[in-house]
C-alpha positions as CSV (number, residue, x, y, z in Angstrom):
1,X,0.0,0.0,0.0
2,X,1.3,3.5,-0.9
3,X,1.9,6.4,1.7
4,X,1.7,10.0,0.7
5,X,4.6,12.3,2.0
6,X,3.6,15.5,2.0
7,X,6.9,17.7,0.8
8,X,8.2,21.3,2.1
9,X,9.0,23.7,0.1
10,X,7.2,22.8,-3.7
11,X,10.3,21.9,-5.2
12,X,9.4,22.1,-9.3
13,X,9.8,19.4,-11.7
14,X,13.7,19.6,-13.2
15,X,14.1,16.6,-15.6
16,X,18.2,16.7,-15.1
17,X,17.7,15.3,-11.1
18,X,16.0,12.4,-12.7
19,X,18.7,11.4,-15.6
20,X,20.1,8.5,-14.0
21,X,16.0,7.1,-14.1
22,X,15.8,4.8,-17.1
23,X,11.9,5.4,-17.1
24,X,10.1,9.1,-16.1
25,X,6.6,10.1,-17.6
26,X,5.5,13.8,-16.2
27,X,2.2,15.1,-17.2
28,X,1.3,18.9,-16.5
29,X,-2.5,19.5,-16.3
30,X,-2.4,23.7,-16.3
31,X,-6.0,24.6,-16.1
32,X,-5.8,22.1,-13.2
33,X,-3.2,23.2,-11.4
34,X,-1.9,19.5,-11.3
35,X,1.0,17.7,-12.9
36,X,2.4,13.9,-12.4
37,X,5.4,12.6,-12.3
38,X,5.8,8.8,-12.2
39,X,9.7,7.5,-11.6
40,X,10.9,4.1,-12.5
41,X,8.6,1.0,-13.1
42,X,7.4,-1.5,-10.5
43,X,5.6,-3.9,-13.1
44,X,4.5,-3.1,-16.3
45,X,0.9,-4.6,-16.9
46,X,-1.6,-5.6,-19.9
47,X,-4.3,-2.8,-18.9
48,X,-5.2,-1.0,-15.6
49,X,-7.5,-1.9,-13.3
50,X,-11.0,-0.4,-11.6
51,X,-13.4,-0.7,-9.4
52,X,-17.1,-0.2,-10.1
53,X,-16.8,3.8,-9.3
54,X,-14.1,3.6,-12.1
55,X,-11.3,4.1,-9.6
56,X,-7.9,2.7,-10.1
57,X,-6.6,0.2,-8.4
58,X,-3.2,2.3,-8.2
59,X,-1.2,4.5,-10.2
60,X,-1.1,3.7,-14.0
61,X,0.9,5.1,-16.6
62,X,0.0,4.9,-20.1
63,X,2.4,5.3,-23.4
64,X,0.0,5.2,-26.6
65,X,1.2,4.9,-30.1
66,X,-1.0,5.7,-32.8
67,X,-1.0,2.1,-34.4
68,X,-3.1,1.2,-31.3
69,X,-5.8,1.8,-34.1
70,X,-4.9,-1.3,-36.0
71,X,-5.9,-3.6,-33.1
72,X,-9.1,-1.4,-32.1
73,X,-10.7,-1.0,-35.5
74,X,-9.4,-5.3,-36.2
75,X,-7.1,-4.1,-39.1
76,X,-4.3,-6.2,-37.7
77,X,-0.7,-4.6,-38.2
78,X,2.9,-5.2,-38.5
79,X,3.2,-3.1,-34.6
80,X,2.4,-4.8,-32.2
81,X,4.3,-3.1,-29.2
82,X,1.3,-0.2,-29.4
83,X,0.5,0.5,-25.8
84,X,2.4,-0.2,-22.9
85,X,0.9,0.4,-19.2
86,X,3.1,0.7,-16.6
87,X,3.0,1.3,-12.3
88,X,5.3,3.3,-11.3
89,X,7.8,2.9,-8.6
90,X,6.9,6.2,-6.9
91,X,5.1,9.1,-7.8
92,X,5.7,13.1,-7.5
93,X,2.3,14.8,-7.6
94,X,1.8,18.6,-7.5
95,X,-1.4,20.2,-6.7
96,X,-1.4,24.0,-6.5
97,X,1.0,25.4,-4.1
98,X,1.0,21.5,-2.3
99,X,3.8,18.4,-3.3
100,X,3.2,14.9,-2.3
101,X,4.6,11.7,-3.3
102,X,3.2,8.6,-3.1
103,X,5.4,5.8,-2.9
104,X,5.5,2.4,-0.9
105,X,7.2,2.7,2.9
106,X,10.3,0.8,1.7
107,X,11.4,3.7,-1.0
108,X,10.5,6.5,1.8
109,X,14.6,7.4,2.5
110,X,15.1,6.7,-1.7
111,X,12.1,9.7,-2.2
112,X,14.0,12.0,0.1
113,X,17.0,12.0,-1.6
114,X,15.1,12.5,-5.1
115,X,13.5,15.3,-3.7
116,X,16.4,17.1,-1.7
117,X,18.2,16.5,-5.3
118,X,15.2,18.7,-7.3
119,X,15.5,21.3,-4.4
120,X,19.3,21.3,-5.0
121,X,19.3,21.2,-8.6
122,X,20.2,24.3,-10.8
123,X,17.9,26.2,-12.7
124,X,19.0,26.0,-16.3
125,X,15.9,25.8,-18.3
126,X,16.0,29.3,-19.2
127,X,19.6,29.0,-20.6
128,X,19.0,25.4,-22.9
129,X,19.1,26.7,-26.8
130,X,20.4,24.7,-29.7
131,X,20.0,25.5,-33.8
132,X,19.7,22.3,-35.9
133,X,19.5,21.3,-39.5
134,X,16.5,19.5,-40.5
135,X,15.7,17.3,-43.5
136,X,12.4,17.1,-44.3
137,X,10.7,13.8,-45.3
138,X,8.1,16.1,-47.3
139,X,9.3,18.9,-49.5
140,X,6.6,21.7,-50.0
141,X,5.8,20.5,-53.7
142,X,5.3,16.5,-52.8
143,X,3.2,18.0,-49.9
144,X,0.7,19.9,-52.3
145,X,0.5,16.9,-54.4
146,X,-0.6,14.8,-51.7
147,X,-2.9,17.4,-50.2
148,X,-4.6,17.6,-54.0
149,X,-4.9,13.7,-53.9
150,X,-7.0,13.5,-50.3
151,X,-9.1,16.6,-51.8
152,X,-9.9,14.7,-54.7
153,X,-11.2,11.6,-52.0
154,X,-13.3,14.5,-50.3
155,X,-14.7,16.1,-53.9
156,X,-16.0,12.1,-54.0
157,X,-17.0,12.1,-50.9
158,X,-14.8,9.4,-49.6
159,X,-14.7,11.5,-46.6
160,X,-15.2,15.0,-45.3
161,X,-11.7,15.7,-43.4
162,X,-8.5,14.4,-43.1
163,X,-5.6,15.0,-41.0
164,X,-2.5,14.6,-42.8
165,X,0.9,15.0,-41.3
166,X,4.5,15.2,-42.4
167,X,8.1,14.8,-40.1
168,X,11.2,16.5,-40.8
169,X,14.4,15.0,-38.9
170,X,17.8,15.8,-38.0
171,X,21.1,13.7,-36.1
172,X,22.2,15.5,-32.8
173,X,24.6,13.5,-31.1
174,X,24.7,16.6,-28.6
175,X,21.1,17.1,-27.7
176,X,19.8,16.9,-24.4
177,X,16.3,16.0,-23.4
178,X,16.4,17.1,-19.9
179,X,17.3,20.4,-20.6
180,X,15.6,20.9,-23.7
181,X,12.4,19.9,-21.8
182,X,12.9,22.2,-19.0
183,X,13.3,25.0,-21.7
184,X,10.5,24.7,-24.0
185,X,7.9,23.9,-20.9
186,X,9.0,27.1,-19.6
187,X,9.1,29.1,-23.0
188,X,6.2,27.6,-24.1
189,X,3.9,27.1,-21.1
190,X,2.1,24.2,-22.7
191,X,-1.1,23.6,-21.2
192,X,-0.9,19.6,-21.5
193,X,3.3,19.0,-21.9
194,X,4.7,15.8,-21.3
195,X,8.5,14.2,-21.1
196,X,8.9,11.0,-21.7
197,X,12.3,8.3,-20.8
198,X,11.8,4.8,-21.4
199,X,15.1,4.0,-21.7
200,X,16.8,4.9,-24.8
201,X,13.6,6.7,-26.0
202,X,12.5,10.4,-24.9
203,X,9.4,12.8,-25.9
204,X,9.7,16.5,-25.5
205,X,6.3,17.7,-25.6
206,X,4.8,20.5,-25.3
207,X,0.8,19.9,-26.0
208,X,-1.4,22.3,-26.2
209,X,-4.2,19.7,-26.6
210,X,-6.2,17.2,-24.3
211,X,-7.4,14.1,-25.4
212,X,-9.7,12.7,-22.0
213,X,-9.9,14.2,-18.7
214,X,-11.2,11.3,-16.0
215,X,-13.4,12.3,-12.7
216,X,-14.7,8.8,-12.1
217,X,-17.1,7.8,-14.3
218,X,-17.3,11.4,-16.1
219,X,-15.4,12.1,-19.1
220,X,-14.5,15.2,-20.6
221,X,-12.8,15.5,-24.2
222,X,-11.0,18.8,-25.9
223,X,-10.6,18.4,-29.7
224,X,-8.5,21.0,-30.7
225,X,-8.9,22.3,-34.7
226,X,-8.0,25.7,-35.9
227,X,-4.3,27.9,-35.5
228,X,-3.0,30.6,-36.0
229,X,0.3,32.3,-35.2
230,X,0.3,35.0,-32.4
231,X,2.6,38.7,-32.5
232,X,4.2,41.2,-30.6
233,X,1.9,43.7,-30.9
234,X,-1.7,43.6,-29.0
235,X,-4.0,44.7,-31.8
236,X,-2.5,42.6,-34.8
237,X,-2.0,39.4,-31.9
238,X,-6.5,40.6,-31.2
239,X,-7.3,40.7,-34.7
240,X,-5.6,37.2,-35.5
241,X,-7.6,35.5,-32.4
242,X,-10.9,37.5,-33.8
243,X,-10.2,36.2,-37.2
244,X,-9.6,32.7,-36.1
245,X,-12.6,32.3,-34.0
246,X,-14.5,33.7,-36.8
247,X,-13.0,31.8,-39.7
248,X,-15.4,29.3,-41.0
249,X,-13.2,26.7,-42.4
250,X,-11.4,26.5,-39.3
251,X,-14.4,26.6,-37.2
252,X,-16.1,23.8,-39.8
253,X,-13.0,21.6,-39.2
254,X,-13.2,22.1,-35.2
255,X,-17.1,21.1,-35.4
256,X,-16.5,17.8,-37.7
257,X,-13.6,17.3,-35.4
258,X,-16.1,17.7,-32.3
259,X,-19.2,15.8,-33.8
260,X,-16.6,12.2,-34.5
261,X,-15.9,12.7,-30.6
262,X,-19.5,13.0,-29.9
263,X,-20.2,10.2,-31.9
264,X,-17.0,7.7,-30.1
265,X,-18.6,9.1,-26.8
266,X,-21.9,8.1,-27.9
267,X,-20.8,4.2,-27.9
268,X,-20.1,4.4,-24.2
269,X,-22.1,7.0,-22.5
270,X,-25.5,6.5,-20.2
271,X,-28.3,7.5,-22.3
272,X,-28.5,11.5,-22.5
273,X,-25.5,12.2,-20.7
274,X,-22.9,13.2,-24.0
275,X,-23.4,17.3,-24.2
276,X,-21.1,19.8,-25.5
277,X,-20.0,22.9,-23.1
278,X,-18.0,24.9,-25.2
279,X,-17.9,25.5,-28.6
280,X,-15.1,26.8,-31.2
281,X,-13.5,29.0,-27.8
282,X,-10.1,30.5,-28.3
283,X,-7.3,29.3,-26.0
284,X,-4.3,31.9,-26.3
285,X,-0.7,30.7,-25.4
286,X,3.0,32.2,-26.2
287,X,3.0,31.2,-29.6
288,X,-0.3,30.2,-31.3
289,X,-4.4,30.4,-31.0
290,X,-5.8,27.9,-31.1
291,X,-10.0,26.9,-31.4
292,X,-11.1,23.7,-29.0
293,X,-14.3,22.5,-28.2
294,X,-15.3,20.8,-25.1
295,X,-17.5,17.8,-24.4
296,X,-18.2,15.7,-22.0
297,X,-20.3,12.3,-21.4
298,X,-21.0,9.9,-18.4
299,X,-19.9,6.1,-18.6
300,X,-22.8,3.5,-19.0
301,X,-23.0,0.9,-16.0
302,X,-20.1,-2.0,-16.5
303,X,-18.3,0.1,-18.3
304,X,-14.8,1.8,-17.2
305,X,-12.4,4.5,-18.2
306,X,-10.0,1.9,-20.3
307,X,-12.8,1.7,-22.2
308,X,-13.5,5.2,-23.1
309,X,-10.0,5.3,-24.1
310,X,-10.7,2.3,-26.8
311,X,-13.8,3.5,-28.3
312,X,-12.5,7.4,-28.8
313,X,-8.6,6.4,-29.7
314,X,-7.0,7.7,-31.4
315,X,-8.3,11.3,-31.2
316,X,-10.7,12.8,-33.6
317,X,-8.5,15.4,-34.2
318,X,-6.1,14.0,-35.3
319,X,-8.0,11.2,-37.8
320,X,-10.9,12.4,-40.1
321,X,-14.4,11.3,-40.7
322,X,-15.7,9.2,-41.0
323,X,-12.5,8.2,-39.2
324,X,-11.8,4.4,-40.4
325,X,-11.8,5.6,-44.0
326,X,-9.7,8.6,-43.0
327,X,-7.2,6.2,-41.4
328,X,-6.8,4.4,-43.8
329,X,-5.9,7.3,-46.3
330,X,-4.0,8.4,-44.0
331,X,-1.8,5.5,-44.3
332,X,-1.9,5.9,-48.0
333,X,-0.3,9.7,-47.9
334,X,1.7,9.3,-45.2
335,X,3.6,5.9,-46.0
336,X,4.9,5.0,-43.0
337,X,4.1,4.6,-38.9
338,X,3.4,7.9,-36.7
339,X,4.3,5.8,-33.4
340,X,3.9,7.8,-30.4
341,X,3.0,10.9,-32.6
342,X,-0.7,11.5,-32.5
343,X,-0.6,9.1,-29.6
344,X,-1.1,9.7,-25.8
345,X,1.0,10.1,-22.7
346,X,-1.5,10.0,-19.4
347,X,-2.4,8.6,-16.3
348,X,-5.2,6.7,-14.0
349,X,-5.1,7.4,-10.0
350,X,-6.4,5.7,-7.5
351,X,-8.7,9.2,-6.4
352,X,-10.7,8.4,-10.0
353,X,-8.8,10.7,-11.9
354,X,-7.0,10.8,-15.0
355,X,-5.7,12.5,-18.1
356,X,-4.3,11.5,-21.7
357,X,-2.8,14.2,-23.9
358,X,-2.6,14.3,-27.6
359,X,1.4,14.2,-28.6
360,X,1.4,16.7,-31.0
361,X,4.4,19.5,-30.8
362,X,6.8,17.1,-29.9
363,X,10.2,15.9,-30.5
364,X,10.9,12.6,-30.3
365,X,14.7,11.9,-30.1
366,X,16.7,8.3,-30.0
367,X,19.5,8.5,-27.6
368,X,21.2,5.4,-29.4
369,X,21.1,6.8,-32.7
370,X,21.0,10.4,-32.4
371,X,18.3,10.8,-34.2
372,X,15.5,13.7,-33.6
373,X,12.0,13.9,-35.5
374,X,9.5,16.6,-35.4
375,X,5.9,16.2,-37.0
376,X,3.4,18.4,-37.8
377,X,-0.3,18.2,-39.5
378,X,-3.2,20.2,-40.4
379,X,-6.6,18.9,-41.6
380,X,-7.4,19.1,-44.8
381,X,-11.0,20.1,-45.7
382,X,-12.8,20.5,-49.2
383,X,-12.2,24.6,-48.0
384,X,-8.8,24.2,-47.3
385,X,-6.0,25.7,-49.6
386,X,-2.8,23.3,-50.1
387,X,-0.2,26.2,-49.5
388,X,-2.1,27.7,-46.7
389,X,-1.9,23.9,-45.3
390,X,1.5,23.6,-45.5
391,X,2.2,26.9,-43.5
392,X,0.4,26.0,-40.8
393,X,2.3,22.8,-40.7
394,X,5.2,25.4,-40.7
395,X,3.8,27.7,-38.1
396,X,3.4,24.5,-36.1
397,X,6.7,23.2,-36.3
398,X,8.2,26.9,-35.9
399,X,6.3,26.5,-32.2
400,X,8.8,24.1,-30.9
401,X,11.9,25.0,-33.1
402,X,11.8,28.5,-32.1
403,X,11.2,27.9,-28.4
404,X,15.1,26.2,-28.8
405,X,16.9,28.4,-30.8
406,X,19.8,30.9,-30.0
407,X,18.3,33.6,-31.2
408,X,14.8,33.2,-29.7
């Protein structure tokens, strides 16, 4: 049985204490107040477990890749290693001004030290900048000519939207995770951030987009369509949020995105409970607007959060609709796997709670080989103009790059 320490002083999250850890996951829940932080793995298990208030059992962390799909929609696939579930060791929680870490009696005197070591540590994260050379997989003219193919599947009517998504990648034997976390959380304040370890693998995330928010057997998803870039100055930084808010193609993508939630919701909510509560808002952060909706449903009776999480996954903003057929031109455009991309990083507590991000504005880096990857996407709609599509996957990308460079 766990014990909660309570901890003086608030110490933040620094990734750097952790670096001799071979597995961290940290999720920050801002509008919460709330992050997690789960250190090291005490057993890694097929799925979490609940009672009948849909209560965990413990602590369960959750890596999602994207070609979860395949075994969800019974499309088989050559991935098989799609989601991996995992109880932590210990756990660091912050809640407002309040720290407290859960861990088991034994790993008490180990928790001290880990904490003393994050009140010790130095602040760097403000000082982290490095400038890199990309290669991108899709140049802007092979981009176009893919975005003209999925519009000629709309004009046809095999489907309405589609979210199509291209990487660029660079080698950086030099890079450093841990500190280039600790910078662009703090230069981007990212509502829904994540870092990932699991050994030689590491995400630097810096979401600003929920997937599933968890209050026992109430659900509340966030799909997230519609960007645009914010400036310096306070009337032309208004007029972009007006114009977003009021753009219809962007509003029309938000609202299909929105309704394919409503629908995944519908397969596992009591009867009447699956109501939207905000619609098309603009969420503001240091480098982009951006549109989300909100929506929220109750579980049926038998049912539990894991299987919310099946019959919603992966995210509506990030798929199409109708969203098999979208997937599966997706997988046409795209030629090859997204992995944890346009996955999930979250978390089920044992007080009913949890949360699952989408990984999007991310970089995904390979401590063996050196290699670094950052994907963007945009949805294309029968509305949508290619080249305008491709900036936005620009503007995206520029989020995170930016956030690291020298010249900032």
């Amino acid at each position: 049985m766990r014990i909660a320490v309570p901890v003086e002083g608030s110490p933040r999250f620094l990734p750097e204490a952790f670096s001799q850890e071979e597995f961290l996951l940290y999720r920050r829940m801002a509008d919460r107040d709330r992050a997690v932080l789960a250190v090291g793995v005490l057993r890694e298990v097929d799925a979490p477990t609940f009672d009948a208030q849909g209560q965990a059992d413990d602590w369960y962390f959750g890596v999602l890749r994207y070609e979860w799909r395949h075994a969800l929609f019974g499309e088989g696939g050559r991935i098989t290693d799609h989601t991996r579930w995992y109880v932590p060791r210990y756990v660091i929680e912050w809640v407002g001004a309040r720290t407290v870490v859960h861990a088991l009696p034994e790993d008490v005197h180990q928790v001290e030290a880990w904490v003393a070591a994050m009140k010790g540590a130095a602040f760097t994260s403000g000082t982290y900048s490095i400038d890199l050379q990309w290669t991108e997989r899709v140049p802007r003219d092979r981009y176009i000519q893919a975005v003209q193919k999925l519009l000629a599947h709309i004009q046809r009517g095999d489907i309405y939207e589609v979210n199509y998504c291209t990487t660029r990648k660079a080698r950086v034997p030099d890079f450093d995770p841990f500190a280039a976390f600790a910078a662009l959380d703090q230069r981007s304040q990212a509502p829904f951030s994540a870092f990932l370890r699991d050994g030689d693998s590491f995400a630097v995330c810096a979401s600003p987009e929920r997937f599933l928010a968890f209050r026992g057997k109430h659900v509340t998803g966030e799909p997230m369509k519609g960007t645009r870039p914010r400036h310096a100055e306070g009337d032309a930084d208004r007029a972009a949020a007006v114009e977003l808010a009021n753009d219809a193609k962007e509003r029309s993508e938000n609202i299909m995105a929105l309704d394919v939630m409503r629908h995944d919701l519908s397969r596992i909510a009591a009867s009447g409970s699956v109501r939207v509560s905000e619609l098309c808002a603009v969420r503001s952060y240091p480098r982009v607007h951006q549109l989300v909706s909100t929506v929220e449903a109750d579980l049926r009776e038998g049912l539990d959060p894991l299987d919310v999480l099946r019959a919603t996954f992966p995210m509506a903003s990030m798929t199409g609709a109708p969203k098999l057929r979208a997937m599966q031109l997706i997988d046409e455009a795209e030629q090859g796997p997204r992995g944890l991309f346009s996955g999930s990083l979250g978390f089920f507590a044992p007080d009913g709670t949890g949360d699952f991000n989408v990984v999007i504005r991310t970089l995904l880096f390979n401590a063996k080989t050196t290699e670094l990857s950052l994907t963007t996407g945009s949805a294309i709609t029968a509305l949508c103009d290619p080249e305008q599509e491709f900036e936005e996957c620009e503007v995206k990308a520029r989020s995170v790059i930016d956030a690291l460079r020298h010249d900032r």
